[in-house]
C-alpha positions, -999 to +999 in steps of 0.1 A: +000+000+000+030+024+013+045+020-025+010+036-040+009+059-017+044+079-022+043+068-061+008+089-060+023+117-041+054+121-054+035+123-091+011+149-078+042+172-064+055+170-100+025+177-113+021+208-096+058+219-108+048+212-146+016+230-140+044+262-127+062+260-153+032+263-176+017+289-156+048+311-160+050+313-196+014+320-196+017+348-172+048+358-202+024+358-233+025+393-237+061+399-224+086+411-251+111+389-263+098+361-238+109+321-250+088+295-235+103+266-213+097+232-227+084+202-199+090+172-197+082+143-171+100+108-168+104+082-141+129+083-121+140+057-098+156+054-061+194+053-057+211+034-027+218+007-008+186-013-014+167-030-043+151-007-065+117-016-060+102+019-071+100+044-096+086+080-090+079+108-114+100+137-120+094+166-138+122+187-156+124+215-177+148+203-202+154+237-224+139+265-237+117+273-268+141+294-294+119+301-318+112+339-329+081+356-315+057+382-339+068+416-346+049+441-336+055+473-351+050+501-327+063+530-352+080+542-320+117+550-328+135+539-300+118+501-306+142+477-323+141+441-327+161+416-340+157+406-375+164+370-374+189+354-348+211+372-325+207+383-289+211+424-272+237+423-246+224+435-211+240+441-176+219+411-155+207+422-120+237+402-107+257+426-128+267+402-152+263+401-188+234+385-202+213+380-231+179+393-244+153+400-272+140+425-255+144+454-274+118+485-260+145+507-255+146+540-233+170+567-216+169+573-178+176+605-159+212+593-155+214+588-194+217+551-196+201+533-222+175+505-210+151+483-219+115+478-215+128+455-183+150+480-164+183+465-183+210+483-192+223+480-228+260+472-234+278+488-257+312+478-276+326+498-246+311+486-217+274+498-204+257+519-225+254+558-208+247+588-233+248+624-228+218+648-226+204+650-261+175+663-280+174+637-306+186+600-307+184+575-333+195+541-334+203+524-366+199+489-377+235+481-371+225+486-337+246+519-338+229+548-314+235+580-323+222+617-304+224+655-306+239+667-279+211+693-261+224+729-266+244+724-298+233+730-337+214+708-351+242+699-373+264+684-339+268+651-336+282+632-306+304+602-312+283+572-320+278+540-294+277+508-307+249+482-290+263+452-285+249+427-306+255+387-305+249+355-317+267+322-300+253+291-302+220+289-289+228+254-275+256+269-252+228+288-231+199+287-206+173+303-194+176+316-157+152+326-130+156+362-139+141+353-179+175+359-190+197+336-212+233+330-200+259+304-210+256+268-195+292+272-182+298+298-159+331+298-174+325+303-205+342+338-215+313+366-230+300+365-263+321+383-289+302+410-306+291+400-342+284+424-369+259+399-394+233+405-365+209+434-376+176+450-364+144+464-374+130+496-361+095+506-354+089+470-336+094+449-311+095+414-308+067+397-290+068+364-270+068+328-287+042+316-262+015+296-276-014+306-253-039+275-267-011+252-263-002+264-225-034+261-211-042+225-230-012+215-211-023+232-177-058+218-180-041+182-191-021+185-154-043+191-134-066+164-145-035+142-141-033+162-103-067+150-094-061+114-103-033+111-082-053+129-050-079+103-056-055+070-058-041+087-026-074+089-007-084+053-021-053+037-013-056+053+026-092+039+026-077+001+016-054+008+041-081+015+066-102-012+055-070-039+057-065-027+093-105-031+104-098-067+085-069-074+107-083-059+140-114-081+138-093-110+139 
């Protein structure tokens, strides 16, 4: 009895993982530049000193949906997106660089050039910070160039080049933060490559497929329910088998 018992359980914990991971990237449909996690369930057996006797589920997410989302054009000049592969380089909120589609850019007060997600952009040079201007344009080289405020229109300030990437999509993961970063932490930053080229006037949206996420959510918790009820009938069994034995 104890074996369908923690079998049951331990497949209705996992279930309620899978039904988190699918819950995030629903939550993420409308988030820009958003890739979907995949999920994936197996058994998994119990290492140690023992006989094997039992196999529980585990649930894992074993990578992350690459595909390109929709563009949506916003006409708004400081949107860009990526046309085709590549990644925007961003200081992570652990102040290491990481990678993005996310490409609703902005200024701050302090002049540093972020995206729709409080990032800041990296440039060829390090983090991206400009100067007070009155105009700013960014090309689709990924090159941003301003007018100084207070100078003639026909000033120019010294262009910064975004830093724009493309390594091997395989070498990376998706962390907690919805950022991709390379599988090993010692794996040096991505170099900078120039066949990586934008779009302006859009953005790209996420790859979620809503229909498909909440199939899968609904599908889950069905499976959920099915494992709470083998849990309550194997404890009645089990109460029944000790009435049996008690009577004798």
């Amino acid at each position: 009895m104890d074996r369908a018992l923690y079998i049951a359980m331990s497949g209705a914990k996992q279930n309620t993982y899978g039904q988190a991971a699918h819950a995030n990237n629903l939550a993420n449909a409308s988030t820009t530049g958003f890739r979907s996690d995949y999920t994936q369930s197996r058994a998994m057996g119990v290492f140690g000193e023992h006989f094997p006797t039992r196999a529980y589920a585990l649930t894992e997410r074993p990578a992350s949906d690459f595909r390109e989302g929709p563009l949506m054009e916003t006409g708004r000049r400081m949107d860009v997106a990526l046309e085709g592969e590549g990644w925007f380089a961003v200081v992570g909120p652990d102040g290491q660089e990481a990678y993005t589609r996310a490409g609703d850019l902005s200024v701050d007060p302090d002049g540093r050039l972020l995206n729709g997600q409080g990032l800041q952009m990296i440039g060829e040079g390090g983090p991206i910070v400009l100067e007070p201007y009155t105009a700013i344009e960014v090309s689709r080289a990924g090159i941003v160039t301003i007018q100084p405020a207070g100078e003639q229109p026909v000033g120019v300030a010294e262009p910064v080049q975004m830093k724009l990437v493309n390594p091997d999509y395989k070498q990376l993961e998706k962390g907690e933060d919805g950022l991709f970063r390379f599988r090993d932490p010692a794996t040096p930053p991505a170099q900078a490559d120039p066949n990586v080229t934008l779009v302006n006037g859009f953005i790209e949206g996420s790859n979620v497929n809503a229909v498909s996420e909440l199939t899968d959510l609904i599908a889950l918790n069905r499976q959920y329910e099915m494992q709470v009820k083998l849990m309550k009938n194997v404890d009645e069994n089990a109460a029944a088998t000790t009435q049996l034995l008690q009577g004798q």
